[in-house]
Structures are given as structure tokens and as C-alpha cells.
N, C-alpha and C positions, 0 to 999 in steps of 0.2 A: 533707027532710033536707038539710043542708050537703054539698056535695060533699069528700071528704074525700081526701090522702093517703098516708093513715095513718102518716106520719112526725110523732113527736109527740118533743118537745122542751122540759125540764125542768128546772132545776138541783138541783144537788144542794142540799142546806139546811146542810149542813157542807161549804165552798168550802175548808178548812183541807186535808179528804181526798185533793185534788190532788198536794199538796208532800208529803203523807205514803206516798201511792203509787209517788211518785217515790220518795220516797228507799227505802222497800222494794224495789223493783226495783234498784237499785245496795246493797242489802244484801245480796241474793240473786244478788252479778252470775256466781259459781259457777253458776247455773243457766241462765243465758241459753243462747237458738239463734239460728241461723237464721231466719227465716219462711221456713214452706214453702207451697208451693199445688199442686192437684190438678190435675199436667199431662192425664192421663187413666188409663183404667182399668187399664193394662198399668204404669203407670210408678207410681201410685199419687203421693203425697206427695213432692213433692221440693224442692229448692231450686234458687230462678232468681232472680237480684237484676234481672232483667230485666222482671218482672212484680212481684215480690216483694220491695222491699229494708228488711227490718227486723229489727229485734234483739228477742226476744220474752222473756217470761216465764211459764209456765204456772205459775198458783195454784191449787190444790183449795179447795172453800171450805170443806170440812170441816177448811181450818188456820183457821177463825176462831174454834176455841178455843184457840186458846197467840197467835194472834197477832192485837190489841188494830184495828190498822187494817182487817183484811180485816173483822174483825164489823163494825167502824162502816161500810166501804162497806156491808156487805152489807144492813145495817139501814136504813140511806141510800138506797139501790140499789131496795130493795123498795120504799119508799114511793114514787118516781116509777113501777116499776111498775104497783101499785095504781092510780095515777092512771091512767095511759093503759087501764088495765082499765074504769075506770068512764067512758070514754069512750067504748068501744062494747059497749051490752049483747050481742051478740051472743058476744062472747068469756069475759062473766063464769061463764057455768058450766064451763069449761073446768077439769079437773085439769092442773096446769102448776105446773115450779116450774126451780129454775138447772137447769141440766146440772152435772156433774161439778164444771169447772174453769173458769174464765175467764183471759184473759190480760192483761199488761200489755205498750204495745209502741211502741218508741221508734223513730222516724223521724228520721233526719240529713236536711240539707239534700238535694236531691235527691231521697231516698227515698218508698217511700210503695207502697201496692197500685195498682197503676199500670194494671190490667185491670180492664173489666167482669168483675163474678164476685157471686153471690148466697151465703145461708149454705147452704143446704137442699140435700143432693144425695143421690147412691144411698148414701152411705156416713155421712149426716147426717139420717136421716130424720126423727128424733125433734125436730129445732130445728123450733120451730114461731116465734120473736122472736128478732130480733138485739137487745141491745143496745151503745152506744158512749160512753164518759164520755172529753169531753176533758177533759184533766190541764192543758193550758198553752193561754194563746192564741197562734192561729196565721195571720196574715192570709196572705189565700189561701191556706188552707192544710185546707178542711175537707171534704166531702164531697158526691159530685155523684152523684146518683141519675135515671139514666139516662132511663128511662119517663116519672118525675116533672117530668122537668127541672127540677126544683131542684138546688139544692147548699146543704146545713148549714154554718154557720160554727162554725170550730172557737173555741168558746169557754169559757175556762177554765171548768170544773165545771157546763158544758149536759151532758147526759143524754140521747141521740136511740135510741128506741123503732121499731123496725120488724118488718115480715113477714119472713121468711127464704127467701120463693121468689121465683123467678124474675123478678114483676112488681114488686122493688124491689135489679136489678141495680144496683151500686154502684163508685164507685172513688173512688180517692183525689185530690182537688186537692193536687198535687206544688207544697210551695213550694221553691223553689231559695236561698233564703236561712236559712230559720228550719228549729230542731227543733220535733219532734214528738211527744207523749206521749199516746197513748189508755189506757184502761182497756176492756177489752171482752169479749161474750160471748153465750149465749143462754139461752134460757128453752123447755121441753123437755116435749113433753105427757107424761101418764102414763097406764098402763094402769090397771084400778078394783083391779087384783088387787096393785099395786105397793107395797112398803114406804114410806112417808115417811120422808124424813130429817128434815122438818120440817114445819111447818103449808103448805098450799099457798100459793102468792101468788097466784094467783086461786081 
């Protein structure tokens, strides 16, 4: 077998969804934060533009019935999923499907996750996939996975699929000149006894 790792990378098939995400995110600018990050377990969640400097958006995805764009990501979204499913059978039988919410989240020049940090912790146990859709292209500006020593270009409407633990710590390539627009989020085992919201993706 190919040595693989497991950072898989896909466009989106509707490139339109970019500029559409965007502009939802500044439709919704009432609802912007912070980025926060998990200094530790005493402090919980907090903000530090010293690690963390981004303007965010949390979306439910259960608003992709009143609103027209999060269905087309989400319907978009799944098919690269699906891909990288049938890339390794070992995960095809897995119950899995989004988590909750996903975000949108805009980087100013400078800005960026600026720390090694993975998705998966004590208080995230259920993310079993990150995923990250960049919104705009961003030279030097994409992301460097630590272990892999790779780093993804951030390229408008790429799609990059990963593990959520440990052994695909991540940070952000800080461009000091250009913004930055990801769309992002993960993908969540389930228990057999758990309700669907919907058909599983894997």
C-alpha cells in the first residue's frame, strides 16, 4: 500500500460558494467573535490574539433550511467528504456525520492560528475529521502540519480533509500582507443508539 498522509485535498465543484460564504459572513457581521483557544483546563476557552487572531462566525447547519448557501456548501461539502471515505476502507463503516456547527473565519494580514494545536481534546472528543475550505487564494498563506511537514496552499475553493488527533498538529502560515477566509469544521462519530439528523456521510 502507498504510504499515505491522510491529508487529502479536493475542490469544491461549485468555486462560486467561496464569494458566497463570504458575503454571508458579513451579512451576519452582528454575530461575529473573537477566536478563542484552549489555554487549559482551569481557564477553559478564552481569547489571545497572541495565539489566536481571528474574527469568527459560528453557523448551525441545521440553518440550511431557510438559508440557500450553507445547503449548497453542505451538499458540496459532503461530496468531497464521501471522496476521502473511499479512500481508505478502513473508515468506510464508520457512523459519522458534521458536528453541530461549523465556522467561518477571517484572517487580517498578520493574523492566523499561530500555535501548534490539533481538533480532538478532553472537551472535543466526539471530532473524529477536521475539515478546512479556503474561501480566497492566499500566497503563503496556507497551512503547515507539523509531523507531515507538509503545508496545504491555501487555495481558493481546495477542501483539506484530516484526522483530528494529535498526529496531524497544525498551524497557520501567517501571511503578513494578504486576508484570509477559511470555512471550517469537523465530522463527529456517533453512537448506534443516536438519532440522525440526517443520512450518514460515511
Amino acid at each position: 500500500m502507498t504510504a499515505t498522509n491522510f491529508i487529502n485535498i479536493t475542490p469544491l465543484e461549485d468555486i462560486n460558494l467561496c464569494d458566497d460564504l463570504i458575503a454571508l459572513f458579513y451579512e451576519y457581521e452582528h454575530h461575529h467573535s473573537q477566536g478563542e483557544v484552549l489555554e487549559s483546563n482551569v481557564k477553559g476557552y478564552v481569547k489571545n490574539t497572541k495565539i489566536k487572531d481571528s474574527t469568527d462566525l459560528s453557523i448551525l447547519w441545521e440553518d440550511a433550511e431557510r438559508i440557500a448557501t450553507i445547503k449548497r456548501y453542505q451538499e458540496d461539502l459532503t461530496k468531497q467528504v464521501i471522496k476521502y471515505g473511499y479512500e481508505y476502507e478502513a473508515i468506510q463503516n464508520l457512523k459519522m456525520d458534521f458536528t453541530r456547527a461549523f465556522n467561518i473565519q477571517f484572517y487580517k494580514p498578520k493574523g492566523g492560528y499561530k500555535a501548534w494545536h490539533f481538533e480532538r481534546d478532553h472537551n472535543t472528543q466526539e471530532r473524529a475529521f477536521a475539515f478546512m475550505t479556503y474561501l480566497n487564494d492566499v500566497p503563503n498563506g496556507g497551512t503547515e502540519f507539523y509531523y507531515q511537514g507538509t503545508t496545504t496552499q491555501a487555495k481558493k475553493g481546495d477542501t483539506v480533509i484530516w484526522p483530528a488527533e494529535w498526529t496531524h498538529a497544525h498551524k497557520s502560515q501567517v501571511s503578513k500582507e494578504h486576508e484570509k477566509y477559511i470555512a471550517t469544521g469537523w465530522l463527529e462519530l456517533k453512537k448506534d443508539n443516536e438519532t440522525d439528523r440526517k443520512e450518514n456521510v460515511f
